[in-house]
LOMI-695843 format. One line per 3 residues: for each residue x, y, z of C-alpha. Coordinates in nm, 2 decimals, always signed. Example, Ala and Ser with C-alpha at 12.3 -4.5 7.8 and 13.67 -1.06 7.14 Angstrom:
! LOMI-695843
+1.23 -0.45 +0.78 | +1.37 -0.11 +0.71
! end
This chain:
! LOMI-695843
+0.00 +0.00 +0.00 | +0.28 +0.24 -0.12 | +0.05 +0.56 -0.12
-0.12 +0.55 +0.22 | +0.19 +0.48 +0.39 | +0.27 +0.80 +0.22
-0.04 +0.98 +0.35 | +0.06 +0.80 +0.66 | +0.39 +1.01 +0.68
+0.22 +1.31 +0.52 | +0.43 +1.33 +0.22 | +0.37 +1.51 -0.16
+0.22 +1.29 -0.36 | +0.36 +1.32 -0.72 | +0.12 +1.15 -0.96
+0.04 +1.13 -1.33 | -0.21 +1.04 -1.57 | -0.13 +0.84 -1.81
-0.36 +0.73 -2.09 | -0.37 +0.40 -2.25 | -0.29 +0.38 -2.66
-0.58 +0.33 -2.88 | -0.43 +0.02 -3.02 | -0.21 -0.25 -2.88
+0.17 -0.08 -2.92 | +0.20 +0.02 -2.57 | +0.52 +0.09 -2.66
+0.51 +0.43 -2.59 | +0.31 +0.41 -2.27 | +0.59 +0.19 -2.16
+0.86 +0.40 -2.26 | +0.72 +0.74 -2.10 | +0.60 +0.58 -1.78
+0.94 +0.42 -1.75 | +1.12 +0.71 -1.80 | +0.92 +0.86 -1.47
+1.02 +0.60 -1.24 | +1.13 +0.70 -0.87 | +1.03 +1.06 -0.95
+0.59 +0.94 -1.00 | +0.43 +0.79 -0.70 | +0.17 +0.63 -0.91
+0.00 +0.68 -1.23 | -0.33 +0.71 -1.27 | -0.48 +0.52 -1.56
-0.78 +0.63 -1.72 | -1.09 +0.42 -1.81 | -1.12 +0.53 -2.18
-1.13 +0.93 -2.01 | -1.44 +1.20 -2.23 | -1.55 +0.82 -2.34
-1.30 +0.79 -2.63 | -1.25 +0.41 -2.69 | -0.90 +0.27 -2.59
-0.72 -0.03 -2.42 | -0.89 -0.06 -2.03 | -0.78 +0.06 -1.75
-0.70 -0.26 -1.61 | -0.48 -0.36 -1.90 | -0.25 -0.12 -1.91
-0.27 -0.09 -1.52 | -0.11 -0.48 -1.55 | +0.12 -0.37 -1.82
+0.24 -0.13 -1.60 | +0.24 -0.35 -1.31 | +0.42 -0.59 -1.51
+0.71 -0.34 -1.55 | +0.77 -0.22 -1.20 | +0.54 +0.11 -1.20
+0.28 +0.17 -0.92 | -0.09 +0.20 -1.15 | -0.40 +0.33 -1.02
-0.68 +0.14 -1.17 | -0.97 +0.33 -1.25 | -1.29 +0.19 -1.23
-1.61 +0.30 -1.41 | -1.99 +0.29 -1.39 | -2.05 +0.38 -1.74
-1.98 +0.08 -1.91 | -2.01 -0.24 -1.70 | -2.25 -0.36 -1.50
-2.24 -0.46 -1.13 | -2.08 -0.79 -1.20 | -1.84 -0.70 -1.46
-1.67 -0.45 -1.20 | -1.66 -0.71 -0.94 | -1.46 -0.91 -1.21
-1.24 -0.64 -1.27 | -1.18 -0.61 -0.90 | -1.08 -0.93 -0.83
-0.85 -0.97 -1.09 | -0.69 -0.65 -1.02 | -0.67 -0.72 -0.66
-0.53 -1.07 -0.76 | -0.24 -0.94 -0.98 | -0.07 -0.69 -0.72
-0.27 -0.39 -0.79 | -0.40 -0.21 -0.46 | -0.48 +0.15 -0.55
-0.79 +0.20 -0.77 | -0.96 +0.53 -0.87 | -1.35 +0.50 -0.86
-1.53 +0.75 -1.11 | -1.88 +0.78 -1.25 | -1.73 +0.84 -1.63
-1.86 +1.10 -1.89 | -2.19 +1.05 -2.12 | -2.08 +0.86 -2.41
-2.20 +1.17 -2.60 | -1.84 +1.25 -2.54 | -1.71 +1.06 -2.68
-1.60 +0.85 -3.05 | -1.85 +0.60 -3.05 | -2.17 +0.80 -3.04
-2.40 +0.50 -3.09 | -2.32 +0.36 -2.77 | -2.54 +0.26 -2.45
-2.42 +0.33 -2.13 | -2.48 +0.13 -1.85 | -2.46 +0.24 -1.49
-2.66 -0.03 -1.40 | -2.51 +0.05 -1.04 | -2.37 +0.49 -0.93
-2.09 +0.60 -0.78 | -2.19 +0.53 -0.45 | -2.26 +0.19 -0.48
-1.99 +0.09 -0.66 | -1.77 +0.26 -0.33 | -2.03 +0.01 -0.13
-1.90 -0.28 -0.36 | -1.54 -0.19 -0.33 | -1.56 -0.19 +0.03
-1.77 -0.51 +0.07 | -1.52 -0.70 -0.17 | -1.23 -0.60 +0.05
-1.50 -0.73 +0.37 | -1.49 -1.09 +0.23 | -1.83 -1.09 +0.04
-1.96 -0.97 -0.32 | -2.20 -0.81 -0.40 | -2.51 -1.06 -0.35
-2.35 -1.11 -0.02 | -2.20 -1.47 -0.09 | -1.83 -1.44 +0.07
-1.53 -1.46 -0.15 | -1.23 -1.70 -0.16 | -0.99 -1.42 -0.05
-1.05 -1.08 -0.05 | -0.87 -0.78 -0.19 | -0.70 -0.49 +0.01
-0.73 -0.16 -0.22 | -0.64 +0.20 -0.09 | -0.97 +0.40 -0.28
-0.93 +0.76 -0.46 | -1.24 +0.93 -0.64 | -1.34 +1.26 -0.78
-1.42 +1.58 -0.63 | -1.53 +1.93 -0.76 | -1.36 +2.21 -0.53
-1.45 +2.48 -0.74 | -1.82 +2.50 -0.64 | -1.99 +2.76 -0.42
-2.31 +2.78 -0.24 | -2.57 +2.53 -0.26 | -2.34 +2.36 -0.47
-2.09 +2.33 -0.27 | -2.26 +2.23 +0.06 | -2.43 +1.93 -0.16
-2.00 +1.85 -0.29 | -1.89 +1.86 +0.06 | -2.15 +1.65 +0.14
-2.08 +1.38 -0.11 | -1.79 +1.39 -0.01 | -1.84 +1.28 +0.35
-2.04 +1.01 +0.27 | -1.78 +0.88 +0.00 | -1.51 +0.93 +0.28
-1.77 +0.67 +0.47 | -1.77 +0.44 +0.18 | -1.38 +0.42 +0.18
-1.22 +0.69 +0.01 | -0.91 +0.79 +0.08 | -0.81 +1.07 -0.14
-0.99 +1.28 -0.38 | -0.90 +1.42 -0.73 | -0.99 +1.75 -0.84
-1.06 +1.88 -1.17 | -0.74 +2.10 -1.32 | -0.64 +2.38 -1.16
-0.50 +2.71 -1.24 | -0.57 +2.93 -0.95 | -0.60 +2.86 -0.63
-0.83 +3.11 -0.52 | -1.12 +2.95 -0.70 | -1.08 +2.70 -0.41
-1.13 +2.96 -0.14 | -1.49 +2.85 -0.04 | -1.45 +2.49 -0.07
-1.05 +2.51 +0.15 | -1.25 +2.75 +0.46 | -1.47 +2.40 +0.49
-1.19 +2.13 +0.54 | -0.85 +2.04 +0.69 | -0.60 +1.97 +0.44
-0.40 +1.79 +0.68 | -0.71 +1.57 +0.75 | -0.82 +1.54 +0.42
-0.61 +1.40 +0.13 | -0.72 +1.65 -0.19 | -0.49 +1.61 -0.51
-0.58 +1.88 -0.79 | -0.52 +1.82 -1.15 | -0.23 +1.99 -1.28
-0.30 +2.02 -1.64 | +0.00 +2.15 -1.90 | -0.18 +2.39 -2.16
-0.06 +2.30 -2.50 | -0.14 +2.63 -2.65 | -0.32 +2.96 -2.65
-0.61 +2.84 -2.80 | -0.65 +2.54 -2.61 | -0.62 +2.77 -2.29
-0.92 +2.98 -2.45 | -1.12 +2.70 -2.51 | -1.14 +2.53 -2.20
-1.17 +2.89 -2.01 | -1.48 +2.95 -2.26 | -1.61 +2.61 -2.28
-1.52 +2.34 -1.96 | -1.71 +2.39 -1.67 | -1.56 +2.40 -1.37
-1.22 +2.49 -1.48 | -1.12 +2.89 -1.42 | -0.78 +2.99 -1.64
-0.69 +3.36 -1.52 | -0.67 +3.59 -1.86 | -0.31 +3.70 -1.70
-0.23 +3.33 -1.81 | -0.40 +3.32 -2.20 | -0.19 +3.65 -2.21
+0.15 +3.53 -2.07 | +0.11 +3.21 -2.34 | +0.01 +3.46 -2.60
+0.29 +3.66 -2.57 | +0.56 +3.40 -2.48 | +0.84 +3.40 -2.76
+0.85 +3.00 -2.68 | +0.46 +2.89 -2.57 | +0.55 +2.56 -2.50
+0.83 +2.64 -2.28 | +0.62 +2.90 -2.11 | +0.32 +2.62 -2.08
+0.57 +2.40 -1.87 | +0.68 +2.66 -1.66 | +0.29 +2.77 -1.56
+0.27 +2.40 -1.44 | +0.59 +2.39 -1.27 | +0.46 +2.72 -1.02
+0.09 +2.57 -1.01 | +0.26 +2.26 -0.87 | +0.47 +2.43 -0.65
+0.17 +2.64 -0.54 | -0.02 +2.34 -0.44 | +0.29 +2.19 -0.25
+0.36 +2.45 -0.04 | +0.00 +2.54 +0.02 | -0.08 +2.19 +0.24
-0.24 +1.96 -0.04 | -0.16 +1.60 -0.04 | -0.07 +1.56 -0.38
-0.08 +1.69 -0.72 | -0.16 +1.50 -1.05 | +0.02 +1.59 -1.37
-0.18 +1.53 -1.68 | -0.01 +1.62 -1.97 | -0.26 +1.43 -2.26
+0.05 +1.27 -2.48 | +0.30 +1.49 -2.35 | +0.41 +1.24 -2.06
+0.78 +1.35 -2.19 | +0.71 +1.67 -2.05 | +0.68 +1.58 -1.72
+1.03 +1.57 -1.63 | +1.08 +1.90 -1.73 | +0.78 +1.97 -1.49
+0.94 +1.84 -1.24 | +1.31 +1.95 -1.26 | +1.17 +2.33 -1.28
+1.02 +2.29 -0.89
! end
């Protein structure tokens, strides 16, 4: 259990998302996740993430456990039902892996396969209630199990609400902190401030929150997720400084070196790095803090 003895000891967690290919050369995968070894904690692999078809979760999670890097298996309600996940579990829990991520997963509307059904035949809730009765000896139905799995649980979180809200987050939140959870990922982050409401509610040092670093690959990308994602604030001081940067992608780094370093030396448990394909920039990231 490599991260909660770190949340134990109230270290910085350094993770990183990680997507698997679309495709079976996992080449690359391999090749960037491997060159992040001893400076990742874990890497966080997503469950075909805005519900773009790709290898699973747990595949590359056991390709990666396969090569000596710490995975965190996310697990999905969108498309398997209740005993499909317990499947997934098992086998997980069977080959090593013992961090999972639990999410709900976006509409396949999202998504590259338009035509498809979801499923959620069972919410985010009760899959937490499965995880937790899997790693009690007994599935779902309540037969027990021949063994039972030990998994430390992450889900997600959105800080940046206010209000009504945020008192119906925060209270989510407590009941999935019930259910098992351990630590909570946020959606990215650029300033801090947007937080302000949801950080005057809880303890950081009680409370393991890990925001989503995300590296910007260019001005326009920056405008569009400040016009069109919810829940994601980008100050216009940082469309302007990428704007006007004689090297953008250089300058896009260095905005998620100082976010990072913001959120270390502000109290929060961890940070997640998501760079979508540009894993070989995380080095960089990381040598600039």
């Amino acid at each position: 259990m490599h991260l909660q003895s770190k949340f134990d000891s109230g270290e910085f967690l350094y993770l990183a998302e990680i997507e698997p290919p679309k495709g079976v050369d996992v080449s690359d995968m391999l090749k960037n996740a491997k060159q992040l070894k001893g400076k990742i904690d874990a890497f966080i692999v997503p469950e075909m993430s805005n519900a773009v078809m790709r290898m699973s979760s747990l595949g590359a999670s056991l390709l990666l456990k396969n090569n000596g890097l710490n995975p965190i298996f996310q697990v999905c309600c969108r498309d398997r039902n209740r005993l499909a996940l317990q499947a997934d579990l098992l086998a997980a829990g069977a080959a090593g892996i013992t961090h999972v991520m639990a999410v709900a997963g976006e509409d396949p509307s999202f998504g590259d396969h338009h035509q498809t059904k979801a499923v959620y035949d069972i919410d985010l809730m009760g899959l937490l209630k499965g995880i937790q009765q899997l790693q009690e000896g007994r599935d779902m139905a309540g037969i027990d199990l021949s063994g039972a799995p030990k998994f430390v649980v992450g889900s997600t979180l959105n800080s940046g609400l206010s209000g009504q809200a945020l008192e119906m987050e925060l209270k989510e939140m407590s009941a999935k902190m019930a259910g098992g959870v351990s630590f909570f990922i946020t959606p990215p982050l650029f300033d801090i401030s947007t937080m302000k409401s949801f950080l005057s509610r809880i303890d950081l040092s009680k409370t393991r929150i890990i925001p989503t670093v995300l590296l910007l690959k260019s001005v326009g990308m920056a405008r569009y997720m400040a016009r069109n994602v919810d829940h994601v604030h980008i100050p216009d001081e940082i469309i302007t400084r990428i704007q006007k940067a004689p090297d953008k992608i250089r300058e896009c780094v260095s905005i998620a070196a100082e976010t990072l370093s913001t959120l270390k030396e502000s109290g929060f448990g961890g940070a997640v790095l998501s760079t979508i394909g540009w894993e070989d920039k995380i080095p960089e990231i990381l040598e600039k803090i």
